[in-house]
LUMRO-738020 format. One record per residue (C-alpha): residue in three letters; z, y, x. Coordinates in pm, 1 decimal. Example, Ala and Ser with C-alpha at 12.3 -4.5 7.8 and 13.67 -1.06 7.14 Angstrom:
   rest         c3         c2         c1
    ala      780.0     -450.0     1230.0
    ser      714.0     -106.0     1367.0
//
This chain:
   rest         c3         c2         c1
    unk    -5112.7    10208.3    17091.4
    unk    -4967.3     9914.3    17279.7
    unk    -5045.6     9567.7    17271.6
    unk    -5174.8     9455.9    16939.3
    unk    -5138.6     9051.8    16824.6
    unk    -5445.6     8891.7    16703.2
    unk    -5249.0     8869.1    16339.9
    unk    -5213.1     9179.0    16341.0
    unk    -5580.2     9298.2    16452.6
    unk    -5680.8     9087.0    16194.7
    unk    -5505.5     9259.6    15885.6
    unk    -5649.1     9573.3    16020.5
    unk    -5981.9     9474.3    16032.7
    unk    -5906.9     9329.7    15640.0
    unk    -5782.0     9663.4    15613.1
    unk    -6013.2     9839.6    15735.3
    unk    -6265.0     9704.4    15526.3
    unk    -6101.4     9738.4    15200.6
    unk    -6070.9    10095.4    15312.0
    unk    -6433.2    10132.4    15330.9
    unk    -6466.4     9953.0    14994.6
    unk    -6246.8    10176.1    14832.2
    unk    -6475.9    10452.8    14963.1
    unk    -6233.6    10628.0    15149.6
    unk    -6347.3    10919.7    15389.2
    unk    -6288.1    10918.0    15725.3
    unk    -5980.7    11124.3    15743.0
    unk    -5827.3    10947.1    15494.5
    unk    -5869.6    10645.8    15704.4
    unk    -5720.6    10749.1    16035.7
    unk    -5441.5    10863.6    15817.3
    unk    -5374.5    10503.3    15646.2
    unk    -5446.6    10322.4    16004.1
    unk    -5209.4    10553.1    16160.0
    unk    -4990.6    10438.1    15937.6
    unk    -5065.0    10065.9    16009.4
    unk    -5039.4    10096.2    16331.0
    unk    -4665.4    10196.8    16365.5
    unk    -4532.3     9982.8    16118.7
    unk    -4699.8     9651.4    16282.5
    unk    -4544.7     9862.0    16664.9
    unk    -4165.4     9675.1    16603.3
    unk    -4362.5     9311.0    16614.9
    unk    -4498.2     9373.3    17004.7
    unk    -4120.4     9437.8    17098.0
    unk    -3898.3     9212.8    17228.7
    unk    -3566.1     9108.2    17165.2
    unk    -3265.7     9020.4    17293.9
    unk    -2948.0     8803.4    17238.3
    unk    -2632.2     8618.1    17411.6
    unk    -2636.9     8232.2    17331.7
    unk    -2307.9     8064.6    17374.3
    unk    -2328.0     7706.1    17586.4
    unk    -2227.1     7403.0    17350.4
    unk    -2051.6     7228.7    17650.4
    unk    -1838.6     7549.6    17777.3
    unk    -1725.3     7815.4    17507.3
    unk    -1626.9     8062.2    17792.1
    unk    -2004.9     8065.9    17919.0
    unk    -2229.0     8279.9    17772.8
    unk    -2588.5     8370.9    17885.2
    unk    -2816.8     8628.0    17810.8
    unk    -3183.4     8551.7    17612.0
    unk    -3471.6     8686.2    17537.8
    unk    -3717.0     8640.6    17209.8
    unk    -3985.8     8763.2    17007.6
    unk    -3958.7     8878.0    16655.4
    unk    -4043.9     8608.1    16478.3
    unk    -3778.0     8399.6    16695.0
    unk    -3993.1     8210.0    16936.9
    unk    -4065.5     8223.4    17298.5
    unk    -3703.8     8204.2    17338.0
    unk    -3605.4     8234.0    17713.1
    unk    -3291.3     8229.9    17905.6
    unk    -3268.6     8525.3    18126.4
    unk    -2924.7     8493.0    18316.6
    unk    -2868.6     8201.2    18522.1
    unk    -2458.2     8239.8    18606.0
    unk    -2151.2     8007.7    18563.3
    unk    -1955.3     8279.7    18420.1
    unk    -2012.5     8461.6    18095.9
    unk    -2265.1     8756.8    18046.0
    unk    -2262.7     8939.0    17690.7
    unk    -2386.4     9301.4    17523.9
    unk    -2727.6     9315.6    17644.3
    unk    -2899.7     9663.2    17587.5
    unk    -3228.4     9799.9    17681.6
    unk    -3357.0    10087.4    17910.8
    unk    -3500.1    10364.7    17665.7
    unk    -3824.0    10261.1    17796.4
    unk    -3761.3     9910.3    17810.0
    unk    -3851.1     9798.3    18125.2
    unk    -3467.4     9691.2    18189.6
    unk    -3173.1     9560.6    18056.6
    unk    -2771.2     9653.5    18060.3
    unk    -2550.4     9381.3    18035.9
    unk    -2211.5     9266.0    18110.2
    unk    -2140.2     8962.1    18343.8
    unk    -1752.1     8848.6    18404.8
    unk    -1704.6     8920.3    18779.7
    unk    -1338.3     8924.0    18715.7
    unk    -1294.0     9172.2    18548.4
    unk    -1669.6     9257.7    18382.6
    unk    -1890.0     9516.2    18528.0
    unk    -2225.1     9610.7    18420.6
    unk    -2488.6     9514.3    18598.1
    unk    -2919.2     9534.2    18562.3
    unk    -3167.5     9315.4    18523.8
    unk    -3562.6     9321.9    18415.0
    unk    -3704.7     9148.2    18123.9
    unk    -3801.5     8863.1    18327.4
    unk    -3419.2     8804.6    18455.5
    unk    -3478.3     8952.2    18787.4
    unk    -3132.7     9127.7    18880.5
    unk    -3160.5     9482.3    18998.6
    unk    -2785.1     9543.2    19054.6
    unk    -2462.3     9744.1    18956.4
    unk    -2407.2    10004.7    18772.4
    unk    -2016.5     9929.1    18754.9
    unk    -1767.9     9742.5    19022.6
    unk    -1383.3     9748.8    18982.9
    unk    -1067.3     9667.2    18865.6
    unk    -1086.1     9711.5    18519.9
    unk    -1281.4     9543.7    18274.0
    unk    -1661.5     9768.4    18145.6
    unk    -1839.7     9606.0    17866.2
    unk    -2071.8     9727.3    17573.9
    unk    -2307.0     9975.1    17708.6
    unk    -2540.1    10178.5    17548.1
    unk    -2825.2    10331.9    17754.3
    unk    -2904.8    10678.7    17654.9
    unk    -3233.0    10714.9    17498.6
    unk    -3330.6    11076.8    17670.6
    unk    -3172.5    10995.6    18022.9
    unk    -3120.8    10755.7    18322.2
    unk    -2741.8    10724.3    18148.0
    unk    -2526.4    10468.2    18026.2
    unk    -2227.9    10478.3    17800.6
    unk    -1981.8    10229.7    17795.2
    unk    -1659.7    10035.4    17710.4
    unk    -1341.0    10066.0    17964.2
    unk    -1085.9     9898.5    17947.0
    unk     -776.4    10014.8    18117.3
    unk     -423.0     9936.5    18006.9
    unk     -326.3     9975.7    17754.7
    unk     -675.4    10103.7    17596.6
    unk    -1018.1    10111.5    17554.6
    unk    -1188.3    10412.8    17670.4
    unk    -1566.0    10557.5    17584.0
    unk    -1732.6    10632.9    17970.1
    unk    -2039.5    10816.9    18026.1
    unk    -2234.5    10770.4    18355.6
    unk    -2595.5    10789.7    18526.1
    unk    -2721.2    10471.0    18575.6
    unk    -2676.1    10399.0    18920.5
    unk    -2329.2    10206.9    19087.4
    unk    -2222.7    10521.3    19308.8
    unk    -2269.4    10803.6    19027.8
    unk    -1912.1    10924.8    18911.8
    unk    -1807.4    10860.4    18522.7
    unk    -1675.1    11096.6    18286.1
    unk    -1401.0    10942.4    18045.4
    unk    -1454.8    11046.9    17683.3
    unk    -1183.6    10908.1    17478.8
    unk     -885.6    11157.8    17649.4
    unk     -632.1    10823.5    17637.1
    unk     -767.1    10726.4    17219.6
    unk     -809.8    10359.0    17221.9
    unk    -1229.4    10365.6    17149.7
    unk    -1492.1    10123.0    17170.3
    unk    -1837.7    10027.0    17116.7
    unk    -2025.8    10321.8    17207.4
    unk    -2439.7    10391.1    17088.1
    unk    -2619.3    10710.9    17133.1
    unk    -2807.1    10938.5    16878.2
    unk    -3175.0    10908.0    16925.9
    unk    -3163.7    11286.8    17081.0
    unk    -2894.4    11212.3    17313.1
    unk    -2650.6    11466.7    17190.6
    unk    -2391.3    11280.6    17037.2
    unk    -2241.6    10925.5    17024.5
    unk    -2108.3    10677.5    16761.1
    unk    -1833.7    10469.6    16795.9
    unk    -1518.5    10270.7    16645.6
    unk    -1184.6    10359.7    16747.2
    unk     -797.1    10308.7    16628.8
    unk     -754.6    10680.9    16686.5
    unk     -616.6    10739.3    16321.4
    unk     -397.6    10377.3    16267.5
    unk     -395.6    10039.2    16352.4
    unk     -779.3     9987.8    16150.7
    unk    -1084.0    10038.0    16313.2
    unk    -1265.9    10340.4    16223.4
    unk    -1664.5    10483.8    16310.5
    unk    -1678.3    10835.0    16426.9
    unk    -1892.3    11071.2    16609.7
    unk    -1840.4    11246.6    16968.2
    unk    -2026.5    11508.6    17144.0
    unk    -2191.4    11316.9    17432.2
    unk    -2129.7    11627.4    17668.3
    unk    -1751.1    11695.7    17625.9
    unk    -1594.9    11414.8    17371.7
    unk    -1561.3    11613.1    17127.5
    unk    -1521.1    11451.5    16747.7
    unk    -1783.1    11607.3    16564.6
    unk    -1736.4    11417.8    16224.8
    unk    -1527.3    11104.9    16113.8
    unk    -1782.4    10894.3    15879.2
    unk    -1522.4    10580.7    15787.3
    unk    -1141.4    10639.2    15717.7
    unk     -975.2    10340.7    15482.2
    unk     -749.1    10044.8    15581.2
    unk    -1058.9     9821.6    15661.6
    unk    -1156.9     9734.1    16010.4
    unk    -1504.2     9919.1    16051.0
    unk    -1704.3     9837.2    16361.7
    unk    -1990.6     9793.7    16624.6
    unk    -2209.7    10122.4    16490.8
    unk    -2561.6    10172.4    16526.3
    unk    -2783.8    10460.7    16508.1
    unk    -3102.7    10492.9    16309.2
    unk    -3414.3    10562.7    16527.7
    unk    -3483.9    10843.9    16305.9
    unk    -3096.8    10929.1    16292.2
    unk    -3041.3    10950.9    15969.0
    unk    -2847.2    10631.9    15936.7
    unk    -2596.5    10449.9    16123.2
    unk    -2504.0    10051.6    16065.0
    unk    -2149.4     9906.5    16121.5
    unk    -2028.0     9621.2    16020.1
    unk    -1625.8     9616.6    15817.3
    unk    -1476.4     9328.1    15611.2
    unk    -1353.5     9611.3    15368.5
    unk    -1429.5     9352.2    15082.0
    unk    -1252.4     9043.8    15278.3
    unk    -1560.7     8935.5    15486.8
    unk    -1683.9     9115.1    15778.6
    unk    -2024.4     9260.6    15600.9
    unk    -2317.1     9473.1    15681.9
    unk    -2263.6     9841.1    15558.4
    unk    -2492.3    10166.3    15618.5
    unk    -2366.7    10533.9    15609.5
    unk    -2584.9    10838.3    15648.1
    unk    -2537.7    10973.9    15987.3
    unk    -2413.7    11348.3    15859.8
    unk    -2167.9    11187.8    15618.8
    unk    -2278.3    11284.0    15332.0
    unk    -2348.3    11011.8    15035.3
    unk    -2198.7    10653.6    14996.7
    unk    -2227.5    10376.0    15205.3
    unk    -2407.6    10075.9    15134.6
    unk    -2311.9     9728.3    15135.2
    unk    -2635.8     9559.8    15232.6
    unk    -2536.7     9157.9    15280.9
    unk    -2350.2     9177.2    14997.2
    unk    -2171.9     8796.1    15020.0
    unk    -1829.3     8687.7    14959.1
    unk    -1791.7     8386.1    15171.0
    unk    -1927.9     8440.1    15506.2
    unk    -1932.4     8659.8    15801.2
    unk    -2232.3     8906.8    15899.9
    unk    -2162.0     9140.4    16158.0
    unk    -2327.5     9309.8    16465.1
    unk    -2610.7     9521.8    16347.5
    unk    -2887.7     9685.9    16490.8
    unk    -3219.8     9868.7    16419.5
    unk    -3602.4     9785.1    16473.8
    unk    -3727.7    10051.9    16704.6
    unk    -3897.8    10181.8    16397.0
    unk    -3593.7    10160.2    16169.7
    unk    -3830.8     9936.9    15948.6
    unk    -3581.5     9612.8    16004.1
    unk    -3237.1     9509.4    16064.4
    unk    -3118.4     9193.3    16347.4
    unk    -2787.5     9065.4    16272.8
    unk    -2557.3     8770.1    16344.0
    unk    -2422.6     8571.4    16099.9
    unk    -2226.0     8220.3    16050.0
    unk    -2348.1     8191.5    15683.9
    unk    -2522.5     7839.0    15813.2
    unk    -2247.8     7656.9    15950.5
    unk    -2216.4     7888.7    16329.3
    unk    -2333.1     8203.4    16436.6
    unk    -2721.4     8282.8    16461.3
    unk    -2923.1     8599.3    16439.0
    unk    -3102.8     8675.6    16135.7
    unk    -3331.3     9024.0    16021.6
    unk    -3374.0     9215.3    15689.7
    unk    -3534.6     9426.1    15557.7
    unk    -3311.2     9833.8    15546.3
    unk    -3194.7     9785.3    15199.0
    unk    -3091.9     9507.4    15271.0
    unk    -3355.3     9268.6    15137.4
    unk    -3562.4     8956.7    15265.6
    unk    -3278.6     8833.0    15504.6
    unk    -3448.3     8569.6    15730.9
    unk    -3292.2     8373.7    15995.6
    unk    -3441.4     8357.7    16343.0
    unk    -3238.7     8151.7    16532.4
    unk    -3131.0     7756.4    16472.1
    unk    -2893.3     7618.0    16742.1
    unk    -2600.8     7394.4    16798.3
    unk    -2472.4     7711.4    17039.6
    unk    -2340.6     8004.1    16921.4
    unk    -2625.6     8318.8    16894.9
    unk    -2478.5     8640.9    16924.1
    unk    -2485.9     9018.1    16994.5
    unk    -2830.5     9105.8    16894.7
    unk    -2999.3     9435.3    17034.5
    unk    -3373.1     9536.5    16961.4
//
């Protein structure tokens, strides 16, 4: 079960007794804490975020905070930028990107401590993805004059496998079964679009966005069902979700007409949404609830907070 906070051992044993109140029987029970249970799991998990430096715009470092946005921590320690942190499937480390001139991706724990390479060249490889059923990482490369989707294992020496066949694609996440990946690309015009690739060959399997908007930075549901983007298809950059088959509409969930909200990305559970967004004067990170409601910010710095990832 994890580790449980004291608030939250507390509304079970509330719970609990109202349960027994309410003269429920004793399957009935498990059932209902069960169900307790996982919805509280998203609060014992971590997460993580790049906070600009007020001084230096070009230097960026990596941080790490809980959900209700204390016990913030720095976890790089560089003079050059790091950005697009991602977790291990298991969680016990972290992808990022540090500027070694060009950036490679490199590994860390959640205490900071860096494990080493997984990319080193001339080329610049930035937003990866770790897959969630294997010691892989997908990523962005960027080699003139595009962006490219790579797959690879997650170790420095293990060969790549380029994806994109020469499209210019970015931003790569994995479906929760490991079989197939989301990501924008300019493939069909100048706009960014969000399709969907078989993980093993590249393959498009579906197109979900296709309109003269710039739609970007996808992110798969946990159940995957869903996937997040962000597209200023009504003038702002704005939270949207699509169902992952592409059936139905999509769903403007921030719903504003003045600022910017844009990098999205699920609770483990799927039960909330992280965010950034400059709606109070500079970037922070903020959560909601998946329809969008009870948007709550987390964050309050002079710095720019960016590039959530739960």
């Amino acid at each position: 079960m994890g580790r449980i906070t004291r608030r939250v051992l507390t509304v079970i044993i509330v719970f609990v007794s109202l349960l027994f109140m309410a003269g429920c029987g004793a399957e009935e029970f498990r059932d209902v804490l069960k169900q307790l249970v996982e919805y509280h799991k998203w609060k014992d998990q971590e997460i993580l975020f790049v906070r600009g430096s007020s001084d230096n715009k070009e230097i960026n470092e990596i941080y790490i905070m809980d959900v209700y946005g204390n016990n913030q921590r720095k976890l790089t320690q560089n003079s050059v930028e790091d950005k697009d942190p991602a977790w291990s499937a298991d969680r016990t480390m972290i992808v990022y990107a540090t500027d070694n001139d060009p950036f490679d991706l490199a590994v860390m724990t959640p205490e900071g401590s860096f494990t080493g390479y997984l990319t080193s060249g001339v080329n610049e490889d930035f937003q990866p993805s770790w897959s969630p059923v294997a010691a892989q990482v997908a990523y962005t490369h960027y080699q003139n004059p595009n962006n490219q989707v790579y797959v690879k294992d997650a170790n420095l020496s293990a060969p790549h496998t380029n994806l994109s066949d020469g499209q210019n694609d970015a931003f790569p996440d994995w479906s929760p079964d490991g079989s197939q990946i989301v990501f924008m690309s300019q493939r069909s015009g100048g706009d960014w679009d969000i399709y969907v690739m078989d993980a093993s060959d590249g393959s498009i399997v579906r197109v979900l966005t296709d309109n003269s908007s710039d739609d970007r930075n996808p992110s798969w549901s946990p159940d995957g069902t869903q996937i997040l983007y962000h597209s200023n298809e009504d003038g702002d950059y704005e939270i949207y979700v699509i169902n992952a088959d592409g059936t139905g509409n999509k769903k403007n969930l921030t719903n504003n007409t003045v600022f910017s909200d844009q990098s999205p990305d699920w609770s483990p559970d799927g039960e909330k949404i992280l965010f950034q967004s400059d709606r109070d004067g500079n970037w922070e990170i903020y959560m909601m609830n998946p329809d969008g409601s009870e948007q709550i910010r987390l964050t309050d710095n002079e710095a720019d907070d960016l590039s959530p990832c739960w």
